[in-house]
C-alpha positions as CSV (number, residue, x, y, z in Angstrom):
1,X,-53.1,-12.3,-9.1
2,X,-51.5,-14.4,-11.7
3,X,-47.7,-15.0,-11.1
4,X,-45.6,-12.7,-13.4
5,X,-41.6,-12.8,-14.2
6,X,-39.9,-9.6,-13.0
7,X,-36.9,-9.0,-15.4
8,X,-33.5,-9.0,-13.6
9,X,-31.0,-6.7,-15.0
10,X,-27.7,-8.3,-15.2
11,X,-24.9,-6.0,-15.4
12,X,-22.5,-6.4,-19.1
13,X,-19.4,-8.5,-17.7
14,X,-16.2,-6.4,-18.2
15,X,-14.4,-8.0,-21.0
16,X,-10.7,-7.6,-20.3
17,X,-8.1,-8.9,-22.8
18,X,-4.9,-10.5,-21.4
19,X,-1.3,-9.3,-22.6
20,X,1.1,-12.4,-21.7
21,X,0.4,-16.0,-21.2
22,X,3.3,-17.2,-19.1
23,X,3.4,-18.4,-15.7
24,X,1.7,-15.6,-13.6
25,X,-0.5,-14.4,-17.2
26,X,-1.8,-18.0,-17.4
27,X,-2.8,-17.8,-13.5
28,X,-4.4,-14.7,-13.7
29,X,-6.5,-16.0,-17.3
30,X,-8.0,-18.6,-15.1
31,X,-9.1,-16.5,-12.2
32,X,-10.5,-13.8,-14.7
33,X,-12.3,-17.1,-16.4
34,X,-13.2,-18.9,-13.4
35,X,-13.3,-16.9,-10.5
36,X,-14.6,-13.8,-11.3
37,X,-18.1,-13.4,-12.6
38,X,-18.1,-10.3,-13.5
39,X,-15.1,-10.4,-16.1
40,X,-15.0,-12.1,-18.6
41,X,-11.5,-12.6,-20.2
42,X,-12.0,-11.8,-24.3
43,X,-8.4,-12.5,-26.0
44,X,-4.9,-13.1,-24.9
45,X,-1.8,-11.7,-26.6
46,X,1.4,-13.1,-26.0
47,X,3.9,-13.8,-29.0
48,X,4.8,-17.5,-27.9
49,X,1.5,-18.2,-29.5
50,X,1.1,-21.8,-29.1
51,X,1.5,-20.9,-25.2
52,X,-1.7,-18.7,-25.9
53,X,-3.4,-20.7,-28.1
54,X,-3.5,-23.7,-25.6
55,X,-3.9,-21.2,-22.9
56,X,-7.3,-20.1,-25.2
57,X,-8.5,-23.5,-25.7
58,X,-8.3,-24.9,-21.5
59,X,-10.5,-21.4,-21.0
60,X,-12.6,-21.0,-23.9
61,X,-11.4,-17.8,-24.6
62,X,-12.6,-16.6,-28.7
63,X,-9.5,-14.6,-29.7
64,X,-5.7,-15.1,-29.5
65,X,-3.1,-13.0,-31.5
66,X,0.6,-12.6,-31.1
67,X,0.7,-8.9,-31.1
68,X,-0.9,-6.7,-28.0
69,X,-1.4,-4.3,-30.6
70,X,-3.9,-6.6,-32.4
71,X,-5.8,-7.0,-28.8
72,X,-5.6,-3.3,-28.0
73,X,-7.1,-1.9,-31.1
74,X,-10.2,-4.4,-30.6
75,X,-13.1,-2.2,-29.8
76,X,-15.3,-4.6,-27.7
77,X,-12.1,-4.9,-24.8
78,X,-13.0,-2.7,-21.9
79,X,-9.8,-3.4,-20.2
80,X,-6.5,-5.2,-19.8
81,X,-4.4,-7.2,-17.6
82,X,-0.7,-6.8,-18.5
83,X,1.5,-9.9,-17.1
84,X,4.2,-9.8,-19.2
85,X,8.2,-9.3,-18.8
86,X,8.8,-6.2,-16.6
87,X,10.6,-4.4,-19.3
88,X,7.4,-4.0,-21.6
89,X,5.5,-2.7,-18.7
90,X,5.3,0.8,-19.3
91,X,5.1,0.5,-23.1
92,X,2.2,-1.4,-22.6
93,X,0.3,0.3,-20.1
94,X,1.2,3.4,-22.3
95,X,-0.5,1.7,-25.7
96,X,-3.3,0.9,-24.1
97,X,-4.3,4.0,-21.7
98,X,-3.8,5.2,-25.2
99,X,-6.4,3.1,-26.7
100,X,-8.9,3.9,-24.0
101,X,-8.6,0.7,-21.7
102,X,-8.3,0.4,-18.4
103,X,-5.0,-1.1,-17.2
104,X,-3.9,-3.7,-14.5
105,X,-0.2,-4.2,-15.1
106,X,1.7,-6.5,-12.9
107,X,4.7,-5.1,-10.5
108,X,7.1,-3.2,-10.9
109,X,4.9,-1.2,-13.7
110,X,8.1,0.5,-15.0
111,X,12.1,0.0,-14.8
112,X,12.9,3.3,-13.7
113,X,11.3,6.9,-12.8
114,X,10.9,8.1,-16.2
115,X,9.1,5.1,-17.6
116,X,6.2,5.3,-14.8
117,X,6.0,9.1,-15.4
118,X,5.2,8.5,-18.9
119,X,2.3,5.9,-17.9
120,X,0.8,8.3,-15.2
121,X,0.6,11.1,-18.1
122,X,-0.5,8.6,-20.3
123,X,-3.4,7.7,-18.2
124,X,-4.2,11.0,-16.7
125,X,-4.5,12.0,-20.8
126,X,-6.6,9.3,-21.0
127,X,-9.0,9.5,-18.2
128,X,-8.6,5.5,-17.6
129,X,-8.2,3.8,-14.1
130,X,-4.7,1.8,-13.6
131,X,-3.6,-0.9,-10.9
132,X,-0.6,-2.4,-10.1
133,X,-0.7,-5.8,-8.7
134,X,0.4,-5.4,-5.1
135,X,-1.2,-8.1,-4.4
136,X,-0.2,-8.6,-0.2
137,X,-2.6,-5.7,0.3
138,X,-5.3,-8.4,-0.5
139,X,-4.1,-10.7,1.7
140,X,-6.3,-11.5,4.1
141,X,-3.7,-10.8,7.3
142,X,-1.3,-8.5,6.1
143,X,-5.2,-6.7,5.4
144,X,-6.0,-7.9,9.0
145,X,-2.7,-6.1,10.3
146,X,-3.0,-3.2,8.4
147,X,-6.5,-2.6,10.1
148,X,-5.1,-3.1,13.4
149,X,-2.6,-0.2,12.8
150,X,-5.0,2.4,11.5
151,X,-6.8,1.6,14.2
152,X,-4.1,2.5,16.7
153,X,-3.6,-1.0,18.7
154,X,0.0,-1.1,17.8
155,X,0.4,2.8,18.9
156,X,3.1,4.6,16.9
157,X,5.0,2.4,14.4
158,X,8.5,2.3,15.5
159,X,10.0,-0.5,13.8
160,X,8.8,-2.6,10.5
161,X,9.7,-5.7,8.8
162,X,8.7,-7.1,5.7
163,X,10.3,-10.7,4.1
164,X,10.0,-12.5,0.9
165,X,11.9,-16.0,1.0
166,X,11.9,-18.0,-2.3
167,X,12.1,-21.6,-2.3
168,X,15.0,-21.5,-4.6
169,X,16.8,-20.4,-8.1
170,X,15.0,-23.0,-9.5
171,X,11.5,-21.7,-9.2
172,X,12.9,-18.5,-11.1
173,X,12.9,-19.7,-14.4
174,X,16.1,-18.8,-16.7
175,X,18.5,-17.5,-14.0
176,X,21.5,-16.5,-15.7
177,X,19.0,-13.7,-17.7
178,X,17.4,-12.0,-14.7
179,X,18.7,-8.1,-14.9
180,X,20.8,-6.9,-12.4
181,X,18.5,-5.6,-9.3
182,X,15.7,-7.9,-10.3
183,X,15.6,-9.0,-6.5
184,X,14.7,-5.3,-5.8
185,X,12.8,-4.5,-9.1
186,X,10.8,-7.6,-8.9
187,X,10.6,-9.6,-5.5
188,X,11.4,-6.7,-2.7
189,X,9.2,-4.2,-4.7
190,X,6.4,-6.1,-2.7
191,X,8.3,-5.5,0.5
192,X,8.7,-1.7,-0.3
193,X,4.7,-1.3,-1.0
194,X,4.0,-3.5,2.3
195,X,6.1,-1.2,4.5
196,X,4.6,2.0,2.6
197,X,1.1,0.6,3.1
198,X,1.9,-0.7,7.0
199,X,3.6,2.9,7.8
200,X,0.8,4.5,5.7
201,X,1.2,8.1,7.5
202,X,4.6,8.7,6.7
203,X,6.9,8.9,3.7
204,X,10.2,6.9,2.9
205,X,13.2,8.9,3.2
206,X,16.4,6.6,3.1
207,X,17.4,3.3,2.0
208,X,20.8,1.4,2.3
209,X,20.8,-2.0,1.1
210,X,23.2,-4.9,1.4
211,X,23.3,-7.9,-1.4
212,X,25.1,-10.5,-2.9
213,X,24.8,-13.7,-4.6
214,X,24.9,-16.2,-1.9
215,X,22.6,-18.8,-3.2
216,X,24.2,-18.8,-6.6
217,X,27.8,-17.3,-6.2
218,X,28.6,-18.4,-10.1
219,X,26.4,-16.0,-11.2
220,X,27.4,-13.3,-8.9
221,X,29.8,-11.6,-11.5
222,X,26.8,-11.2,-14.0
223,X,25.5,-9.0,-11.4
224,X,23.0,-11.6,-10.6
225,X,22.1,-11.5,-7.0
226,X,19.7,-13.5,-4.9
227,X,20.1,-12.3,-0.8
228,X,19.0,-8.7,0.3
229,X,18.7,-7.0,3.3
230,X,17.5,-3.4,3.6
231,X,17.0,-0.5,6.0
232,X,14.5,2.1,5.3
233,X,14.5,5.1,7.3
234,X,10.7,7.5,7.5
235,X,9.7,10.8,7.8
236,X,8.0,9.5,11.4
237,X,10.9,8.3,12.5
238,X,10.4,4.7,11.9
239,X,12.7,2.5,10.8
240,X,11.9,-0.6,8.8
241,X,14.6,-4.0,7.3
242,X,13.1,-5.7,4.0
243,X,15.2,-8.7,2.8
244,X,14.9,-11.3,0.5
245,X,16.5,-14.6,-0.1
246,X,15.8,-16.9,-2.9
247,X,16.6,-19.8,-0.6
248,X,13.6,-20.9,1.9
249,X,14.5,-24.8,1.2
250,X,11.4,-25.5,3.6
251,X,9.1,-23.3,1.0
252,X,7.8,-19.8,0.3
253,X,7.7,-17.4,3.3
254,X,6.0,-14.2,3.5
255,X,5.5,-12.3,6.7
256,X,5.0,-8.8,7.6
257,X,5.3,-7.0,11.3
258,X,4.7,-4.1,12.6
259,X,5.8,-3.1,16.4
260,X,4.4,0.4,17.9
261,X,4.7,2.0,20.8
262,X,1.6,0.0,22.2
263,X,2.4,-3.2,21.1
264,X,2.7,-5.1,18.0
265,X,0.9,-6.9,14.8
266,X,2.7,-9.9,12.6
267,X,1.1,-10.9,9.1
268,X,2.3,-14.2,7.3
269,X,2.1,-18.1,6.8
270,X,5.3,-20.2,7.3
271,X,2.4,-23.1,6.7
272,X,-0.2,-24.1,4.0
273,X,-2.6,-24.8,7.1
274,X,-2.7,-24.8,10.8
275,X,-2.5,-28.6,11.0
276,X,1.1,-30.2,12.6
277,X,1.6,-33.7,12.1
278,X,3.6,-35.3,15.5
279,X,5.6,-38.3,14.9
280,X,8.3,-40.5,15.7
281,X,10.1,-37.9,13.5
282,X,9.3,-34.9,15.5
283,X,6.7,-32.1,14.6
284,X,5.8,-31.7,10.8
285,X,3.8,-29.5,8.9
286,X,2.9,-28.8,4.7
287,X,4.5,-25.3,3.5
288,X,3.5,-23.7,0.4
289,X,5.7,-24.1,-2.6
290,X,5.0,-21.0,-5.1
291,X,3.4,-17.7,-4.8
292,X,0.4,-18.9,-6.6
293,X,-0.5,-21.2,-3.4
294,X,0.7,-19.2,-0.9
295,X,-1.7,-15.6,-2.6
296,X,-4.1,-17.9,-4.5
297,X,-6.7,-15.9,-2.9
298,X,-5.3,-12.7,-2.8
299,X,-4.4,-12.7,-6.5
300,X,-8.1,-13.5,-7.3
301,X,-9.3,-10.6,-5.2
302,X,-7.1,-8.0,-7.0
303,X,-8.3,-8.6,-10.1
304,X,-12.1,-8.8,-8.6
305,X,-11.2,-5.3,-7.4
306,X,-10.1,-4.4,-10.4
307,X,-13.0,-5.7,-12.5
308,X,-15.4,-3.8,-10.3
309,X,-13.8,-0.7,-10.5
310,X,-13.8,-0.8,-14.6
311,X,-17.4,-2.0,-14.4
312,X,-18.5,1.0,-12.1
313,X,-16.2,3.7,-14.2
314,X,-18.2,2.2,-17.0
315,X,-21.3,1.9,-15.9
316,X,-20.8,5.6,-14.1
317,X,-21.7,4.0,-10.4
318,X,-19.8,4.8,-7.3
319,X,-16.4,3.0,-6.7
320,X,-16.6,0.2,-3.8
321,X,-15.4,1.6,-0.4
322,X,-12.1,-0.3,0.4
323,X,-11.2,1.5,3.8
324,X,-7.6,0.6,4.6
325,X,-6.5,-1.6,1.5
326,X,-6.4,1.4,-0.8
327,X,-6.2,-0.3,-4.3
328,X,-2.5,0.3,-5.3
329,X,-2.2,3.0,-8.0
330,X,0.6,4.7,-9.9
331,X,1.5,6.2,-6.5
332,X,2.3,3.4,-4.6
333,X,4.0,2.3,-8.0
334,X,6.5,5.0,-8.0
335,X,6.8,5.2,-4.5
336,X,8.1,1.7,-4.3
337,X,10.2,2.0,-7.6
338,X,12.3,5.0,-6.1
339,X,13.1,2.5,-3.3
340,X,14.1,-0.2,-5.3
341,X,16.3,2.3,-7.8
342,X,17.5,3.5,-4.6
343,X,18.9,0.2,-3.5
344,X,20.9,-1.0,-6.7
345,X,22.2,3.0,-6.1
346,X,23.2,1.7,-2.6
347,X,24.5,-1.9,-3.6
348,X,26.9,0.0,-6.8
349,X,28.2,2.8,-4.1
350,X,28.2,1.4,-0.4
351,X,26.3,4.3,0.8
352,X,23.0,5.0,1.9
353,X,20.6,7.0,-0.8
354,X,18.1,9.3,-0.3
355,X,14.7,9.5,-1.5
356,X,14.1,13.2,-2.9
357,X,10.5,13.8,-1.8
358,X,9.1,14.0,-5.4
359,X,10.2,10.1,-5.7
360,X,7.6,9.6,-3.4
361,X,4.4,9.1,-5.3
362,X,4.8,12.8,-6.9
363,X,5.9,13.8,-10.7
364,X,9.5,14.8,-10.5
């Protein structure tokens, strides 16, 4: 019987359009053009447009305009990945559930309450599928962890902890602009979502946080502050301490723990690998600098996920089975937003604030 070719049918990549070409918009254009071969990353939108133009040009991208509007109303865009300033967040993700695509929009989604409940009726009207990039919960071993305690080794969560450590003001580019409660809006937001996702059976119902500008006291009566530490209190009883610093001089540390009544599971990296150099000078190792080393993989993984959840609401297949991750949605959004509004609350009056239960991933 004469050899005959058998036609393969290769699924349409999902063409996803990129709003914001800055420092985390240009690493996410490169994963969707380089790692992800499913995607394939149509036009970028930023209004600094030589940024996106030489963006464009390094990934072969066809189409670059300074307006999202421009990249929203092209037809052929299936979905898009929104990495801009936090402020235009929720006016993005709003224009474009409106013009039918499919959203991944980078933390915190929204400044406050009201601007994330006007994205989740936006996309409910719309029927489209929205991510926010939480990006620890594709992390390897804070994954690894979170296994462990759905599977009961750590027994009941008792006590939680959850750090992000900057290497410093200068890796935050134009300090003296950050909004007040940035460090809550936009670095302990991950925290928030890591101790929701870690304590995944019960609901936050307090916060009282503690911060100041310790690393850069000038700036401390712009209301710019760069040290945190806060308690969360849960409906199981468990109490969990989030802080941040923007002062790891030895590089970027993320960890994650979890102690139970059975015993106990840690997540995070002080090192890039587990290699130790021993010298005259004493035991060395190689830390990772910026976020983009330290969740290189992770980052990539989200936006996989992403990609092959817009492919199969396309294509009308069934959504992959992610077991414990859970791909972060508008809940885990809002849930973690009402924490972070709850701490600049806490940090204007002294006191601790409480979460009304409809802050917790419900319409108010």
């Amino acid at each position: 019987m004469p050899y005959q070719d058998v036609p393969v049918h290769v699924p349409e990549p999902v063409r996803i359009g990129l709003v914001g070409a800055g420092w985390m918009g240009a690493f996410h254009g490169r994963s969707l053009a380089r790692h992800i071969p499913g995607a394939r990353l149509q036009s970028i939108a930023d209004p600094a447009v030589d940024t996106a133009v030489a963006l464009a040009a390094e990934l072969g991208v066809p189409s670059v305009t300074a307006t999202a509007d421009d990249l929203l109303s092209d037809p052929t865009i299936d979905a898009v990945v929104i990495a801009g300033p936090a402020r235009f967040h929720a006016g993005l993700s709003i224009s474009a559930a409106r013009a039918g695509k499919h959203v991944f929009c980078e933390k915190p989604g929204g400044l406050d309450l009201e601007e994330l409940d006007a994205v989740r009726q936006a996309v409910a009207a719309a029927g489209v599928h929205y991510q926010i990039g939480f990006n620890r919960r594709y992390a390897n071993d804070f994954l690894a962890a979170r296994r462990d305690v759905a599977a009961g080794v750590v027994g009941t969560p008792q006590l939680l902890r959850s750090l992000t450590r900057d290497p410093g003001t200068g890796n935050i580019p134009h300090a003296t602009r950050i909004p007040q409660g940035t460090i809550f809006l936009e670095t302990l937001i991950h925290d928030f979502d890591t101790l929701n996702w870690f304590n995944a059976d019960a609901e936050p119902i307090s916060v009282h946080a503690v911060a100041d500008a310790l690393v850069e006291p000038n700036l401390r009566d712009g209301g710019f502050l760069d040290t945190a530490v806060v308690t969360v209190r849960y409906s199981n009883g468990a109490i969990a301490v989030a802080e941040a610093s923007f002062s790891a001089l030895y590089g970027y540390d993320v960890r994650g723990e979890v102690f139970g009544s059975a015993g106990m599971v840690q997540a995070g990296r002080e090192t890039e690998t587990a290699a130790r150099r021993f010298t005259a000078d004493g035991v060395s190792a190689d830390t990772p600098r910026l976020n983009v080393e330290l969740f290189a993989d992770a980052y990539i993984d989200e936006l996989a996920d992403f990609a092959a959840i817009v492919r199969c609401r396309r294509d009308g297949t069934a959504a992959p089975d992610h077991g414990v991750r859970l791909t972060p949605g508008l809940d885990d959004a809002r849930r973690a937003l009402s924490m972070a509004r709850a701490c600049i609350e806490s940090v204007e009056t002294g006191r601790t604030v409480q979460l009304a239960p409809e802050h917790a991933g419900r319409p108010a």
